[in-house]
C-alpha positions in Angstrom: -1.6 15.9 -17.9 -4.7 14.5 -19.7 -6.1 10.8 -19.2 -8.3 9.4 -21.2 -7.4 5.7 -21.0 -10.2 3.5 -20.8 -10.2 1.6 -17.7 -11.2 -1.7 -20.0 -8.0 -3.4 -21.1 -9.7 -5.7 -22.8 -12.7 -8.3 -23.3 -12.9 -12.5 -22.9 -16.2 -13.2 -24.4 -18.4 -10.5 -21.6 -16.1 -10.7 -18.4 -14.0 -7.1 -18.6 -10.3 -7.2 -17.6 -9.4 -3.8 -16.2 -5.7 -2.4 -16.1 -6.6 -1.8 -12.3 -6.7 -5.4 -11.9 -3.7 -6.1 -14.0 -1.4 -3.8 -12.3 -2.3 -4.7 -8.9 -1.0 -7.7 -9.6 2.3 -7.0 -10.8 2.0 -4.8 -7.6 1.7 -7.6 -6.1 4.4 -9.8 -7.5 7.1 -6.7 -7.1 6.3 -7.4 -3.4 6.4 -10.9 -3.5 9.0 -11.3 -5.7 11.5 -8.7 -3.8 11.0 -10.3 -0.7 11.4 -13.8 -1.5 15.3 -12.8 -3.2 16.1 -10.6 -0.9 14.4 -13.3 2.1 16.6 -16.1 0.4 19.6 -13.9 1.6 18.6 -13.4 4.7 18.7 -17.1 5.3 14.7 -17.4 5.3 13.7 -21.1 3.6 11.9 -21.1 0.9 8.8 -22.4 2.3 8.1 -19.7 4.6 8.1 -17.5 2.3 5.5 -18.7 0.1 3.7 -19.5 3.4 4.1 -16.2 4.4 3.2 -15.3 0.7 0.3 -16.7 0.4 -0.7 -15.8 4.2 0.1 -11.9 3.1 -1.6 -11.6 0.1 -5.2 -13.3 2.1 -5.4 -11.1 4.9 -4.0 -8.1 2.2 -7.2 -8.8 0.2 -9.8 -9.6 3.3 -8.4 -5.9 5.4 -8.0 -4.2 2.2 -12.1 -4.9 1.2 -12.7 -4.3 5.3 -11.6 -1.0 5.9 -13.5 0.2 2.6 -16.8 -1.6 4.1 -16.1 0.4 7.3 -15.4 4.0 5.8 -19.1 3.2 3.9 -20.3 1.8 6.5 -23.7 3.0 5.8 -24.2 2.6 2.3 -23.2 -1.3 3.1 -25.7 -1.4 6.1 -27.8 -0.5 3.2 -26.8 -2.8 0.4 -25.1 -5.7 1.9 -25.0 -7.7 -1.4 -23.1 -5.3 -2.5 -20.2 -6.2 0.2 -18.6 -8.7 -2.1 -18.3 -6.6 -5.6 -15.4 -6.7 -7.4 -15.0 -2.9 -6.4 -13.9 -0.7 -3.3 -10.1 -2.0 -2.0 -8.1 0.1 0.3 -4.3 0.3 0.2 -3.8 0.8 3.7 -6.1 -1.8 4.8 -3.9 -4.5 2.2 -0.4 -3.0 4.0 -1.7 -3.9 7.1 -3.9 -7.1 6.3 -0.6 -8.3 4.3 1.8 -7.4 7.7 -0.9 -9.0 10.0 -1.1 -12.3 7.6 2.8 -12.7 7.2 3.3 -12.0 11.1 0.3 -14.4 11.9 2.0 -17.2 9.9 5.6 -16.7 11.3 3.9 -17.1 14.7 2.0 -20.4 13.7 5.8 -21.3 12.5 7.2 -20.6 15.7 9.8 -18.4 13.5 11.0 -15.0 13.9 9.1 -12.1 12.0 11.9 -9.3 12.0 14.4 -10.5 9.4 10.9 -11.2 6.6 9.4 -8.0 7.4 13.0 -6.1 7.3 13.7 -8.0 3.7 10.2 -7.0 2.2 9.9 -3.8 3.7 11.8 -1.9 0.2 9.5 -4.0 -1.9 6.5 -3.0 -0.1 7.3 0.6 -1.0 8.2 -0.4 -4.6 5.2 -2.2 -5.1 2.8 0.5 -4.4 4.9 3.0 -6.4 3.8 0.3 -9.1 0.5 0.0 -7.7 -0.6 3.5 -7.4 -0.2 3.3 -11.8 -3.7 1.3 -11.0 -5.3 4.3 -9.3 -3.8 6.7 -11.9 -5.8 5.1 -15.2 -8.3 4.1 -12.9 -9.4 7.3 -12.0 -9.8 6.8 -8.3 -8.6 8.3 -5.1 -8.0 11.3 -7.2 -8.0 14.5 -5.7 -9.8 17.9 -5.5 -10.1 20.5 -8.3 -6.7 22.7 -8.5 -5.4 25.1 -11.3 -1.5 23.7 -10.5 0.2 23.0 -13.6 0.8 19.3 -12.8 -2.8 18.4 -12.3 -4.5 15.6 -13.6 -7.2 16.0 -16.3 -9.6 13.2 -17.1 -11.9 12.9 -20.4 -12.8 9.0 -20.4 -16.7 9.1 -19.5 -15.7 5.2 -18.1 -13.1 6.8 -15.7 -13.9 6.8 -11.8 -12.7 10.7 -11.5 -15.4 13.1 -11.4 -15.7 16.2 -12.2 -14.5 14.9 -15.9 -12.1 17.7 -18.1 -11.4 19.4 -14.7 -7.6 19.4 -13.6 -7.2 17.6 -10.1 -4.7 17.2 -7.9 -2.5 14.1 -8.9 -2.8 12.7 -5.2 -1.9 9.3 -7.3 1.1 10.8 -8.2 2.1 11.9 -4.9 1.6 8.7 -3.6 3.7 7.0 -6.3 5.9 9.9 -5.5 6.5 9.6 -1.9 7.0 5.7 -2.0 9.4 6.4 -4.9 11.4 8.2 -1.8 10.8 5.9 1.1 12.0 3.4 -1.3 15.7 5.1 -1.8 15.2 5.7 1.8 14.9 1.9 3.1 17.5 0.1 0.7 20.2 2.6 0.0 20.1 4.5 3.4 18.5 2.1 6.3 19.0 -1.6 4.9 20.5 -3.7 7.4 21.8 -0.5 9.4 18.6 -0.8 12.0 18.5 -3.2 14.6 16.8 -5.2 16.3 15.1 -7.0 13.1 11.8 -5.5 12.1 12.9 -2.0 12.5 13.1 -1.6 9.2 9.5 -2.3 8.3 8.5 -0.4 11.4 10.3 3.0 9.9 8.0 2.1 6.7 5.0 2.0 8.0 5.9 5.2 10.2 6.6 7.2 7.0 3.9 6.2 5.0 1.3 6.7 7.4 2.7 9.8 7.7 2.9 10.4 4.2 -0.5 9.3 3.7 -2.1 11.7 6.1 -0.6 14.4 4.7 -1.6 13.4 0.6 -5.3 12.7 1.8 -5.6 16.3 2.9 -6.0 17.0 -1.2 -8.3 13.9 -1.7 -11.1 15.0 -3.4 -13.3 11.4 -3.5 -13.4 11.0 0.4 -15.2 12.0 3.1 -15.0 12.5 7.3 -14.8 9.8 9.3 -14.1 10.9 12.9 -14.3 14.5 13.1 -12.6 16.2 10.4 -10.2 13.3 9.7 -10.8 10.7 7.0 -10.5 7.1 7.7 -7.0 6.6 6.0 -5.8 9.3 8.3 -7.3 8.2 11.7 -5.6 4.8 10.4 -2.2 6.5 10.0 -2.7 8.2 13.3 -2.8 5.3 14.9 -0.3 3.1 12.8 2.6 6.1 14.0 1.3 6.0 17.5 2.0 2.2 17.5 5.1 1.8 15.3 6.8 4.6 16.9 6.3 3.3 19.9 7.4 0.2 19.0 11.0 1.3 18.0 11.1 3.2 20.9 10.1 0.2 23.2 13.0 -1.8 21.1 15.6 0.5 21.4 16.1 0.7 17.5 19.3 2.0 16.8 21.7 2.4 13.7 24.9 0.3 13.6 27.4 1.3 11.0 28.3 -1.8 9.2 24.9 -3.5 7.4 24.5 -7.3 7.6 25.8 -9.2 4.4 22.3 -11.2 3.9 20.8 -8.2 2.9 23.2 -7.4 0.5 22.0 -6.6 -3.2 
């Protein structure tokens, strides 16, 4: 597949508006969209979820811009000013931020966590199916050079792939791919069959660190961070480490019939 779509959408007077932007947001209301219908049926009031929201998408921004400024450590050390450009947003560090925001804020609330994260969980996988379009015109976490027929071929000079008219791996697309899956996965197979609350999002977060890990091995814009891993994977390590533990700690276990709030 060629690309050649300019990253520019379009122009107000000099400010650029890049498709990366615009489809991160609608990445971003697919999350909070799905979770406030399907958190309405789950008997969550309607202001914790747009406190929730609102707590997500914060801490989603701040850990998303963290854990690049970490992985470039270096180059930041060097050029601090350059800390706050518009550029360099990690999708793992926004999961995580946006978890840690929304769990944060149910805390302050004194309410429970589980049922919001079980009735967002689907959404968070369909958002980044959505979201992972960005990266795709973008040009970004593209992968390494490969003669597979379903490689990824940019010619836009304004692109963030490198090598230009060389076919790379479509890691985009195997990201969009895989969340595609864990989507089907977590509403039509696991929706309100896993208890306690929150198992749901755990069993997320388990597969798509472990997808992740496996899709970063054909990166080709990424570097080492510990050893031979990369910082996405180290993170997805860790995030299976902690998740699995947690629904083994919780005795998760399937029931047969779901609960009707989660209903479609």
């Amino acid at each position: 597949m060629t690309i050649g779509v300019d990253p520019v959408a379009f122009n107000v007077g000099s400010m650029e508006i890049r498709w990366y932007g615009i489809i991160i947001a609608l990445c971003i209301i697919t999350m909070l969209v799905w979770t406030w219908h399907f958190g309405k049926k789950a008997g969550i009031s309607a202001d914790v979820l747009v406190g929730a929201g609102i707590s997500a998408v914060i801490f989603g921004v701040v850990f998303s811009k963290l854990l690049h400024v970490i992985d470039k450590l270096g180059y930041y050390l060097d050029n601090p000013a350059n800390i706050l450009d518009r550029g360099g947003l990690t999708v793992f560090g926004a999961i995580i931020g946006g978890i840690l925001g929304a769990w944060l804020y149910c805390r302050l609330r004194k309410m429970p966590f589980g049922p919001l994260a079980d009735a967002g969980a689907p959404g968070v996988a369909l958002g980044q199916v959505v979201g992972r379009m960005a990266c795709t015109v973008n040009g970004c976490c593209h992968g390494y050079p490969t003669t597979l027929p379903w490689a990824y071929t940019y010619t836009q000079p304004a692109s963030e792939a490198r090598p230009l008219y060389v076919p790379l791996h479509p890691t985009q697309g195997y990201e969009m791919l895989a969340n595609a899956v864990f989507f089907v996965i977590l509403f039509w197979l696991l929706r309100g069959h896993l208890r306690p609350s929150g198992s749901l999002m755990a069993a997320y977060l388990v597969m798509y660190a472990s997808g992740t890990a496996v899709i970063r091995v054909f990166r080709g814009d990424t570097e080492p961070f510990v050893g031979p891993l990369q910082e996405a994977q180290l993170a997805s390590v860790i995030v299976v480490i902690i998740c699995a533990w947690i629904l083994i700690a919780r005795k998760t276990r399937w029931v047969a019939k779901p609960e009707m709030a989660y209903e479609a």
